[in-house]
C-alpha atoms as a printed R data frame, in Angstrom:
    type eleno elety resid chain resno        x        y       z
1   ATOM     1    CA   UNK     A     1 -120.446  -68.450  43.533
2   ATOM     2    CA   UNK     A     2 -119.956  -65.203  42.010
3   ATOM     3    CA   UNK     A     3 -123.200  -63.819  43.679
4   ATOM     4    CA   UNK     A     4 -121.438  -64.993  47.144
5   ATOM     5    CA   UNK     A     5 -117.997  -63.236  45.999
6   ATOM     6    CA   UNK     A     6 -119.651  -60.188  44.576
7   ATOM     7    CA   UNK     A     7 -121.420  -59.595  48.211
8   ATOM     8    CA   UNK     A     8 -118.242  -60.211  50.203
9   ATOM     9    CA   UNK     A     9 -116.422  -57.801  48.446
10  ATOM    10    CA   UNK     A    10 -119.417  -55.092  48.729
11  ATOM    11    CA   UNK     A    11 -119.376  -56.070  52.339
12  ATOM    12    CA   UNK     A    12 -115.432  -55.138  52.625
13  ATOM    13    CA   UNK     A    13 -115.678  -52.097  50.728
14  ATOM    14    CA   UNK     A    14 -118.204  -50.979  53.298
15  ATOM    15    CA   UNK     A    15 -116.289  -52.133  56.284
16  ATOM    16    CA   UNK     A    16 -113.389  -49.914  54.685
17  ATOM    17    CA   UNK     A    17 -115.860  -46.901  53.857
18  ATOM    18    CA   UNK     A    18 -116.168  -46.702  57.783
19  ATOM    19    CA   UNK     A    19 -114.685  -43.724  59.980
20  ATOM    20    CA   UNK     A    20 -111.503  -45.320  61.813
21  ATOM    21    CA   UNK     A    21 -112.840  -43.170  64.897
22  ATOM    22    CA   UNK     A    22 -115.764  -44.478  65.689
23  ATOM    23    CA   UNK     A    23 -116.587  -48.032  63.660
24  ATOM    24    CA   UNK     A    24 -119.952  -47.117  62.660
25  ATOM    25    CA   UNK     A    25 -120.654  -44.248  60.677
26  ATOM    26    CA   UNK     A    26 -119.110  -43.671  56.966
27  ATOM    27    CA   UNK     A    27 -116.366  -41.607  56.112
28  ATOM    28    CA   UNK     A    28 -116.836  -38.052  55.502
29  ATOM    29    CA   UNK     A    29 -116.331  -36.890  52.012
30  ATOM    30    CA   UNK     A    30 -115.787  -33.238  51.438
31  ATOM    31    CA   UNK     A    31 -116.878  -31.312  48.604
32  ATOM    32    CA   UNK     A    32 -113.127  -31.470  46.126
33  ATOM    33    CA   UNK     A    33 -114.278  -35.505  46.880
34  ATOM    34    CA   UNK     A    34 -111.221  -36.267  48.794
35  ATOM    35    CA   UNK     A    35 -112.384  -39.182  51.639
36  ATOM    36    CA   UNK     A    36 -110.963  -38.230  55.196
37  ATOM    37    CA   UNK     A    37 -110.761  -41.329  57.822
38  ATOM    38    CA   UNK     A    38 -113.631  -39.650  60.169
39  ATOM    39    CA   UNK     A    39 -116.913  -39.209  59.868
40  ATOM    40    CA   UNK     A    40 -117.965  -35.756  61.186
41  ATOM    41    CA   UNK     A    41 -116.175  -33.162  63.369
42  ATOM    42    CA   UNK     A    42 -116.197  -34.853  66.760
43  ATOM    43    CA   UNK     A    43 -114.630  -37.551  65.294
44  ATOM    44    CA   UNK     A    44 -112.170  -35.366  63.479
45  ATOM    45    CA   UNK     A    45 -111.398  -33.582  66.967
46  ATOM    46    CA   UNK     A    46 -110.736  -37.123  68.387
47  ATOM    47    CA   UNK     A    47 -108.803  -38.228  65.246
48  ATOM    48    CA   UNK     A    48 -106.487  -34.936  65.946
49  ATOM    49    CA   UNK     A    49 -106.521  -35.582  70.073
50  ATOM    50    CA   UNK     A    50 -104.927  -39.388  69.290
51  ATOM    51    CA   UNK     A    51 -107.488  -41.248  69.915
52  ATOM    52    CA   UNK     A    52 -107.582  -44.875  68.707
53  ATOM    53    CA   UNK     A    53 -110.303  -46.589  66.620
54  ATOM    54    CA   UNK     A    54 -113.316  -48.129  68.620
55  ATOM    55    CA   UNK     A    55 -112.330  -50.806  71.323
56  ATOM    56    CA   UNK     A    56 -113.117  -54.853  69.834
57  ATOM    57    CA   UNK     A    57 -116.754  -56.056  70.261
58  ATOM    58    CA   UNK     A    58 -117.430  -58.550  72.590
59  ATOM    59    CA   UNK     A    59 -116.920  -62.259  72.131
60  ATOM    60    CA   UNK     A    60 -120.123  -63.515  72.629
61  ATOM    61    CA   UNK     A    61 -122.565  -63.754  69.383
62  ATOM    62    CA   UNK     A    62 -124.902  -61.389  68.880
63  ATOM    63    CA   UNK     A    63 -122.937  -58.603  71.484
64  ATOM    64    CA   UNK     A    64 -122.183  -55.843  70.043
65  ATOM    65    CA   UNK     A    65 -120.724  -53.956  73.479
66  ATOM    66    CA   UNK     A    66 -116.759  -52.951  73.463
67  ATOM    67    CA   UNK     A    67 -115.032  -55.652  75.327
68  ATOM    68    CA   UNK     A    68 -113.542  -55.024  78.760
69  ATOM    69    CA   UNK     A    69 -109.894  -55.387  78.601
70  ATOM    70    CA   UNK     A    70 -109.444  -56.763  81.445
71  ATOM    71    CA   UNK     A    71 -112.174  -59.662  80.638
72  ATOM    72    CA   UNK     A    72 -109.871  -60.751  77.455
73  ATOM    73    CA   UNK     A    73 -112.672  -60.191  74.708
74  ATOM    74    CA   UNK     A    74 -116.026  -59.348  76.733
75  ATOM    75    CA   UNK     A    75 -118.092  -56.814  77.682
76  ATOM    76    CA   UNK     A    76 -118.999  -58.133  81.194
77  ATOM    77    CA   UNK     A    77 -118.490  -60.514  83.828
78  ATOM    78    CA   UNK     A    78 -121.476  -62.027  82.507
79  ATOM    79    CA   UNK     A    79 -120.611  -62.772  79.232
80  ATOM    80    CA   UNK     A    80 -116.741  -63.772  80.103
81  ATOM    81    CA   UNK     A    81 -117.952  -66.730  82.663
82  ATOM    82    CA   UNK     A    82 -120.594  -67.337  79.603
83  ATOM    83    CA   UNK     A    83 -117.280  -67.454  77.478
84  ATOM    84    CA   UNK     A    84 -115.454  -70.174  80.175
85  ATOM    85    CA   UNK     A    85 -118.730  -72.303  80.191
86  ATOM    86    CA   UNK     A    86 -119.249  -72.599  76.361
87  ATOM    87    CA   UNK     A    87 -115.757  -73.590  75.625
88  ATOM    88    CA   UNK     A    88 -114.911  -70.208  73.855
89  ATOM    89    CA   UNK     A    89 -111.804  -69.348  76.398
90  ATOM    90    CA   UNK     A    90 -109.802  -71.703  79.050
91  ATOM    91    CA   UNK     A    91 -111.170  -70.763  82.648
92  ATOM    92    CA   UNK     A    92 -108.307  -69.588  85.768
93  ATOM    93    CA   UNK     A    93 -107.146  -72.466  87.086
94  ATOM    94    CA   UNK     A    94 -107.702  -70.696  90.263
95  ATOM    95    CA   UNK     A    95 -111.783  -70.229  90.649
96  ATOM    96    CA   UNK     A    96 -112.533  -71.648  87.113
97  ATOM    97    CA   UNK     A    97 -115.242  -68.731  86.720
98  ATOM    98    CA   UNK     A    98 -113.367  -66.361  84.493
99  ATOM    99    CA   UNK     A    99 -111.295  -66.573  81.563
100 ATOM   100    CA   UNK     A   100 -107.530  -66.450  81.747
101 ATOM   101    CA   UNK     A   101 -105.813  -63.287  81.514
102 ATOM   102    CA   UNK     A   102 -102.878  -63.405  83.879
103 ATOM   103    CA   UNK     A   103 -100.882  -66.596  83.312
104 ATOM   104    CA   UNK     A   104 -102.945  -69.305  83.909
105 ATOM   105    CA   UNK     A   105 -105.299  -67.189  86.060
106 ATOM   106    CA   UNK     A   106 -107.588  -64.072  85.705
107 ATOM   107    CA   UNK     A   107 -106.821  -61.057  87.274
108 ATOM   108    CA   UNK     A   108 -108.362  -61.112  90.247
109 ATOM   109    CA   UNK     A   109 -106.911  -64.532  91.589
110 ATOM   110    CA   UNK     A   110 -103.556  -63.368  90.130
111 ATOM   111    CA   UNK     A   111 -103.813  -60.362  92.748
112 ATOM   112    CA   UNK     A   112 -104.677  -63.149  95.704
113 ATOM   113    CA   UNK     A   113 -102.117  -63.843  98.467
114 ATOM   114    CA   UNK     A   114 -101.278  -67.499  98.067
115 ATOM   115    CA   UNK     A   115 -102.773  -68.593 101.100
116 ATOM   116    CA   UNK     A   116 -104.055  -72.019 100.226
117 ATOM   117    CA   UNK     A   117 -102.226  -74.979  98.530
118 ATOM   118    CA   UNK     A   118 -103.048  -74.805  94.589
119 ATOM   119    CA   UNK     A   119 -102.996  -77.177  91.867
120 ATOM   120    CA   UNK     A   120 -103.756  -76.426  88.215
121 ATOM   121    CA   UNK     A   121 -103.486  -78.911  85.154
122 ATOM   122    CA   UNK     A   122 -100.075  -78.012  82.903
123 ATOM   123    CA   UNK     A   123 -101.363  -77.632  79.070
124 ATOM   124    CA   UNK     A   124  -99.505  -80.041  77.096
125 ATOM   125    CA   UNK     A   125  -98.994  -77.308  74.402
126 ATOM   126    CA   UNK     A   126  -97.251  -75.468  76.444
127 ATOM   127    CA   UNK     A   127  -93.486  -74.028  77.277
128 ATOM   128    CA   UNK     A   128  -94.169  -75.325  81.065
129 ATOM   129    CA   UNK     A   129  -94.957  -79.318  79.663
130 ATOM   130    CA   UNK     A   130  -92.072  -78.905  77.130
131 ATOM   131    CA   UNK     A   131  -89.388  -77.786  79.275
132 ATOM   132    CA   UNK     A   132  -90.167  -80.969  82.110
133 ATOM   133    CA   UNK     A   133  -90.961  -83.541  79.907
134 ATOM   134    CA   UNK     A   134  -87.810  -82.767  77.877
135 ATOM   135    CA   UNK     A   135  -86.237  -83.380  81.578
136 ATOM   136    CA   UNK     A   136  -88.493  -86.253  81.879
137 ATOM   137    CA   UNK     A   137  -87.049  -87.982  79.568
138 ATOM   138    CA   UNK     A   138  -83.444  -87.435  79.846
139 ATOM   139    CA   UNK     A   139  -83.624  -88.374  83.368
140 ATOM   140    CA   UNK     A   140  -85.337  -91.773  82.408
141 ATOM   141    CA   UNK     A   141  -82.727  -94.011  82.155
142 ATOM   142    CA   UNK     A   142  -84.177  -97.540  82.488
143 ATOM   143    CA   UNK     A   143  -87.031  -99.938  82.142
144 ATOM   144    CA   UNK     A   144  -88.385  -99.069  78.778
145 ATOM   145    CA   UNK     A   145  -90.227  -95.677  78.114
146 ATOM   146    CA   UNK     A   146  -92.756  -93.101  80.060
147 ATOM   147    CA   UNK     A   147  -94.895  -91.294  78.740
148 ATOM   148    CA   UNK     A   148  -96.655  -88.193  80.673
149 ATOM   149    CA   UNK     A   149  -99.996  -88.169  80.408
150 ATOM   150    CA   UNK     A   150 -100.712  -85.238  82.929
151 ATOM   151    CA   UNK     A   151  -99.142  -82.961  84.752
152 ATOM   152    CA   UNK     A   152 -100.029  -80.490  87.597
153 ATOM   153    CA   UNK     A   153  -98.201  -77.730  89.052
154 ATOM   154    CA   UNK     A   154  -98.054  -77.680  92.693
155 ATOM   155    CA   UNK     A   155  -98.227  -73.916  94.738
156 ATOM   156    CA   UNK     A   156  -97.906  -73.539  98.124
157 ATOM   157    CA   UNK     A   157  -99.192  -70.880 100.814
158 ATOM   158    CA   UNK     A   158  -96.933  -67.979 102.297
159 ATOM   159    CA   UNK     A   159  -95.976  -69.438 105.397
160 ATOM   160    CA   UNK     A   160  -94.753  -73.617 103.909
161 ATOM   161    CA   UNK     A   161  -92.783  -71.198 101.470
162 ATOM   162    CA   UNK     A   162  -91.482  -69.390 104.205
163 ATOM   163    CA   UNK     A   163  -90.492  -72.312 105.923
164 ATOM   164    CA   UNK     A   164  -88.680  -74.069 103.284
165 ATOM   165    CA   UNK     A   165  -86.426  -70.605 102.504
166 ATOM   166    CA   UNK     A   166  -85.744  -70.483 105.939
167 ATOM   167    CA   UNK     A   167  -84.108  -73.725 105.896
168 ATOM   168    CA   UNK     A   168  -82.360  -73.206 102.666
169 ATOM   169    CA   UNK     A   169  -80.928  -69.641 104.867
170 ATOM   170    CA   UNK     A   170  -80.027  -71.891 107.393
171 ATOM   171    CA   UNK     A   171  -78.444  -74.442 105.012
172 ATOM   172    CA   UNK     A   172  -76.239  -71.113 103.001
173 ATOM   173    CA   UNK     A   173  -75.198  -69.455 106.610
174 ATOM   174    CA   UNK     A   174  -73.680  -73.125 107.189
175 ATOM   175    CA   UNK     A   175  -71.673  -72.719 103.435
176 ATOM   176    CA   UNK     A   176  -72.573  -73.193  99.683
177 ATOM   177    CA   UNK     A   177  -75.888  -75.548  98.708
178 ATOM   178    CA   UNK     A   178  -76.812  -77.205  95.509
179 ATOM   179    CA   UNK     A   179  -80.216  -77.858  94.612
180 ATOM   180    CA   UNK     A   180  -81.406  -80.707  92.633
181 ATOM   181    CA   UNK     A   181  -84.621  -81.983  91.204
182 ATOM   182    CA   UNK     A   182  -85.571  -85.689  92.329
183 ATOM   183    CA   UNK     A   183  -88.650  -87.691  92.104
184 ATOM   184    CA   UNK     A   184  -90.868  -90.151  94.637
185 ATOM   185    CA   UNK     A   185  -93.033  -92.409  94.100
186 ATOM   186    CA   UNK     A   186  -95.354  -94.677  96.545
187 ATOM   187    CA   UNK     A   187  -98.734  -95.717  97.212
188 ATOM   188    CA   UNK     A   188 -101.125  -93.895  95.217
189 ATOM   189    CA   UNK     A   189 -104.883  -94.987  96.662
190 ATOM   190    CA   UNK     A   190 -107.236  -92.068  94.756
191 ATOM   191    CA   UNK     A   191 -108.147  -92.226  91.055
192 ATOM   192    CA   UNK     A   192 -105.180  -89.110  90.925
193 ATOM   193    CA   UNK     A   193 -105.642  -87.450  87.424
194 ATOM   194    CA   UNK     A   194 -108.906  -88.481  86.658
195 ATOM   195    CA   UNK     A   195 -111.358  -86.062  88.205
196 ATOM   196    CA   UNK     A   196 -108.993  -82.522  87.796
197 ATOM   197    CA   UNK     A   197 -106.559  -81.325  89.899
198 ATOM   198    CA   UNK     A   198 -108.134  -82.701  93.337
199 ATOM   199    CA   UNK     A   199 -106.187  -84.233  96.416
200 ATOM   200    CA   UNK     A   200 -108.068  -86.985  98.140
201 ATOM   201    CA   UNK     A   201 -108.489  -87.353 101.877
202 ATOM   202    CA   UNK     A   202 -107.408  -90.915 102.331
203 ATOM   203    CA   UNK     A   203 -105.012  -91.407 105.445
204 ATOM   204    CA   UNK     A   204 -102.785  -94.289 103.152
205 ATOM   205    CA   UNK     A   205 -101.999  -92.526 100.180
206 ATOM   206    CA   UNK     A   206  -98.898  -91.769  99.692
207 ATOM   207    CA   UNK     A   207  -99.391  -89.143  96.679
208 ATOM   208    CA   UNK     A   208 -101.649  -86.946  98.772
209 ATOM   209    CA   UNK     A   209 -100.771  -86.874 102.038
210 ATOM   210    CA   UNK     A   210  -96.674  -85.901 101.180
211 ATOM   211    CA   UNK     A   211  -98.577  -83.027  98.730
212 ATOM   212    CA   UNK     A   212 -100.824  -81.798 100.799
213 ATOM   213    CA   UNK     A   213  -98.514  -81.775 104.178
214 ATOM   214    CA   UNK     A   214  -95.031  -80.810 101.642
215 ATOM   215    CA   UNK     A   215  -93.395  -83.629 103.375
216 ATOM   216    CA   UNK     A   216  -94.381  -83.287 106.773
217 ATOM   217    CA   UNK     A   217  -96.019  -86.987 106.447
218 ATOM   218    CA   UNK     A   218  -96.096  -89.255 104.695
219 ATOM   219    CA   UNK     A   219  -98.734  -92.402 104.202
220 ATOM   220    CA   UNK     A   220 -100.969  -92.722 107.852
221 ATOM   221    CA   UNK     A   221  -99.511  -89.613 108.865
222 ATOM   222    CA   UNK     A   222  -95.882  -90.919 109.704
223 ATOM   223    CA   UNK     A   223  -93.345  -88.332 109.653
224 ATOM   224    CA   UNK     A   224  -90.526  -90.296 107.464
225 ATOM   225    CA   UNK     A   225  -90.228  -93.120 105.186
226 ATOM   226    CA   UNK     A   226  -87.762  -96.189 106.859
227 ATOM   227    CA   UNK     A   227  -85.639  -97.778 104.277
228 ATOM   228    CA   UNK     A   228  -81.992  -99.115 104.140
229 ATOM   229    CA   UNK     A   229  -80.344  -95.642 105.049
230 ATOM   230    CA   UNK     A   230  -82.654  -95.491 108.277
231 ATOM   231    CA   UNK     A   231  -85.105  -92.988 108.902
232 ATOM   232    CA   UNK     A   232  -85.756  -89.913 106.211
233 ATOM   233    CA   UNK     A   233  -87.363  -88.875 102.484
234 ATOM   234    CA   UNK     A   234  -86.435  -90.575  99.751
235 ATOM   235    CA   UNK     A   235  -86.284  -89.398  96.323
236 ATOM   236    CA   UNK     A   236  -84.096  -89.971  92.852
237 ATOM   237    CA   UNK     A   237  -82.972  -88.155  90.422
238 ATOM   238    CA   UNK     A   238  -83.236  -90.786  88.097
239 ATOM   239    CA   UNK     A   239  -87.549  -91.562  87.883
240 ATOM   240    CA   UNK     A   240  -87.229  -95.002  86.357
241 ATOM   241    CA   UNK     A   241  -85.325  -95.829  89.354
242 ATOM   242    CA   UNK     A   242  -88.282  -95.098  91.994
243 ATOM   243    CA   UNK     A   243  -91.086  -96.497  89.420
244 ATOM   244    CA   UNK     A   244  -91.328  -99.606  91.129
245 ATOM   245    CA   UNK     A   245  -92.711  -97.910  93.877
246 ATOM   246    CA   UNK     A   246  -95.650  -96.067  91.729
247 ATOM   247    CA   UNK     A   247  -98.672  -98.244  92.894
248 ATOM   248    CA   UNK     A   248 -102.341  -96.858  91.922
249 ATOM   249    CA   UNK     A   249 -105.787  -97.980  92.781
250 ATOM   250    CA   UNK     A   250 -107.033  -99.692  89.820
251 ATOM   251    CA   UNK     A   251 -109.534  -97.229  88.789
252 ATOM   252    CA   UNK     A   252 -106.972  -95.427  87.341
253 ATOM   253    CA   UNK     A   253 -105.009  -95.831  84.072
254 ATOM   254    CA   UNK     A   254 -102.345  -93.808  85.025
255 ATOM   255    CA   UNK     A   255  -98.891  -94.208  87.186
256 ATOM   256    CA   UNK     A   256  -98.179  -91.375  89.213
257 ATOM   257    CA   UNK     A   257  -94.898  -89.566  90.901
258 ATOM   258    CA   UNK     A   258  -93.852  -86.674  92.253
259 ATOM   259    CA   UNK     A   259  -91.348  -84.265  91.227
260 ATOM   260    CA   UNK     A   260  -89.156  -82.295  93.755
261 ATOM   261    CA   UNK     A   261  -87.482  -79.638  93.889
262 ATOM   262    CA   UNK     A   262  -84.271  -80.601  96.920
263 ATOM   263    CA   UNK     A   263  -81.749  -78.424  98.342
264 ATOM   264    CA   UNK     A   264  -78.511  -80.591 100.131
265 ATOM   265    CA   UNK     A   265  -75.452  -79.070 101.901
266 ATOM   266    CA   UNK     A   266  -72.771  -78.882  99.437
267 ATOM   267    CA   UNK     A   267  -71.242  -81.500 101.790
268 ATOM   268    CA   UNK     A   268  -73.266  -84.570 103.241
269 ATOM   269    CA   UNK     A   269  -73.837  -86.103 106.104
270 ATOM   270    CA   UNK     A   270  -75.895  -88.647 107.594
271 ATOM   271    CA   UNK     A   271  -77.392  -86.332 110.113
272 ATOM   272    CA   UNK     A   272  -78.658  -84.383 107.372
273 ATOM   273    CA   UNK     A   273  -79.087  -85.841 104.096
274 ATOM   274    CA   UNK     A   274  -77.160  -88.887 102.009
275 ATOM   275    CA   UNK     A   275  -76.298  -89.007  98.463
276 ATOM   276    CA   UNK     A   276  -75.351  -92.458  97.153
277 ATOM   277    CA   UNK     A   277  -75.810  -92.706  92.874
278 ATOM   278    CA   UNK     A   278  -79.288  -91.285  91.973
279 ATOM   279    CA   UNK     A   279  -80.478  -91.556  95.290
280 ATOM   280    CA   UNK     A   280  -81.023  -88.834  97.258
281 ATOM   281    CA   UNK     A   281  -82.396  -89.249 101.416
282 ATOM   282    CA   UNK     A   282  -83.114  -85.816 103.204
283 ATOM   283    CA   UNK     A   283  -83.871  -85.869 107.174
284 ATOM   284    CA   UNK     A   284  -85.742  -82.824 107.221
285 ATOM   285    CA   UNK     A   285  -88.886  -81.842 105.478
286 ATOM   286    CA   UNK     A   286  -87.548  -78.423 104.967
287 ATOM   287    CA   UNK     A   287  -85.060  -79.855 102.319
288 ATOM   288    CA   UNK     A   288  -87.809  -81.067  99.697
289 ATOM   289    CA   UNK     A   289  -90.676  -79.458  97.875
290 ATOM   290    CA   UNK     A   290  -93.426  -81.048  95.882
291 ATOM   291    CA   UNK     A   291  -93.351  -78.851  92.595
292 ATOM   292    CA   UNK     A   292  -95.091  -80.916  90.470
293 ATOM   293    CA   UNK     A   293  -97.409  -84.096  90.334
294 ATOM   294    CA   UNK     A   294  -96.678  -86.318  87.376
295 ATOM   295    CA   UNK     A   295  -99.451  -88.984  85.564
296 ATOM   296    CA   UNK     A   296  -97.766  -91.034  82.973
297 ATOM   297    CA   UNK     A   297  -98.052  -94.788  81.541
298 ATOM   298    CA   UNK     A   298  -95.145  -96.915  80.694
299 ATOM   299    CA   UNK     A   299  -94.298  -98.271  77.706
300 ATOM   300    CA   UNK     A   300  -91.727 -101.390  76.097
């Protein structure tokens, strides 16, 4: 033991005995035996000039290149999508190749145009799960307790975003708006949760089909849900209250729901939307965004 303690301590000294330049030679000691902080003149001329002390090494064991700062911690693209596939760094949600750097993506998907529909899992540890599960839970007003299990964020393309603003525009010119968050649930055919962030192709889930097309369809490509208040989208602000609609295939162990994100006319009509309790039903698919895609079980 104090073999072991007597060599870490040599090793420290000589990690501290090293120019603060450069990292790898030892400090230069001048002839009254003061100990300067660089190693030789060029290093003194960059010591003067403000330069800072070598960059990190690499992640990767056994690499001793200075990381790229834009690969958080490696030297290479390399060794950062060798970092992703051992498990040393989360990938970008985005192409899953390199590590994370800008959000929940690297940098070069953060500098894509959104032209796709995205999905990326939510990290449980995170401000993003915190903040909606604390709504989660507030909102849950019946039927026991839910518990969220997964959650995936929902991003869609330039022109479905540009469609929905232009019908909140449309909505404003017309007077004030209030926006609300609301949740639907239906018919949930794929194994949803269980292989990633994936949307399946199936023509009767209900999940998938309202994601995929932002409420454009629904279920076998119908336009609208029917219910008691005729033709439109329903949703609730209250998820316990649309739960009993949450079917899944029975490969999977989880419920699932969406959460929306609903803009209304400060006044309501039944041409264009109808409020009635927790209940919210919206005629036009302009009025309600998928914004996130919620797994959870239930609970006594």
């Amino acid at each position: 033991m104090r073999m072991a303690a007597s060599r870490k301590a040599i090793q420290g000294s000589a990690a501290g005995n090293l120019c603060e330049v450069c990292g790898t030679k030892p400090k230069y000691v001048d002839a009254n035996g003061a100990t300067h902080s660089f190693c030789g003149r060029t290093c003194a001329r960059n010591n003067i000039a403000g330069a800072s002390p070598k960059s990190p090494v690499c992640s990767i064991r056994g690499c001793s290149k200075a990381e790229d700062p834009s690969l958080r911690g490696f030297c290479s693209a390399d060794h950062a999508k060798l970092g992703v596939t051992s498990g040393v760094v989360p990938g970008c949600v985005r192409c899953r190749v390199l590590p994370q750097s800008n959000g929940q993506m690297c940098e070069s998907c953060a500098k894509m145009p959104p032209d796709e529909l995205r999905m990326w899992n939510i990290n449980s540890s995170g401000t993003v799960w915190r903040e909606f599960e604390r709504e989660w839970k507030d909102k849950w007003q019946t039927g026991g307790t839910a518990t969220i299990e997964k959650l995936f964020e929902v991003s869609y393309p330039s022109d479905v975003l540009a469609d929905k603003d232009a019908f909140r525009q449309n909505l404003e010119s017309n007077g004030s708006v209030r926006l609300m968050r609301t949740f639907h649930a239906s018919q949930c055919i794929c194994d949803m949760g269980t292989k990633g962030a994936v949307l399946c192709d199936w023509r009767s889930c209900g999940i998938c089909n309202i994601v995929k097309s932002a409420f454009k369809g629904v279920a076998f490509g119908a336009p609208y849900n029917k219910g008691r208040h005729g033709n439109g989208l329903y949703s609730s602000s209250n998820p316990s209250a649309v739960d009993r609609h949450a079917t899944s295939c029975l490969s999977s162990p989880y419920r699932v729901m969406i959460a929306c994100d609903v803009v209304l006319p400060q006044n309501a009509s039944k041409n264009n939307s109808i409020l009635m309790g927790d209940g919210v039903v919206v005629r036009d698919s302009g009025a309600v965004t998928p914004r996130y895609i919620v797994m959870y079980t239930k609970g006594s």
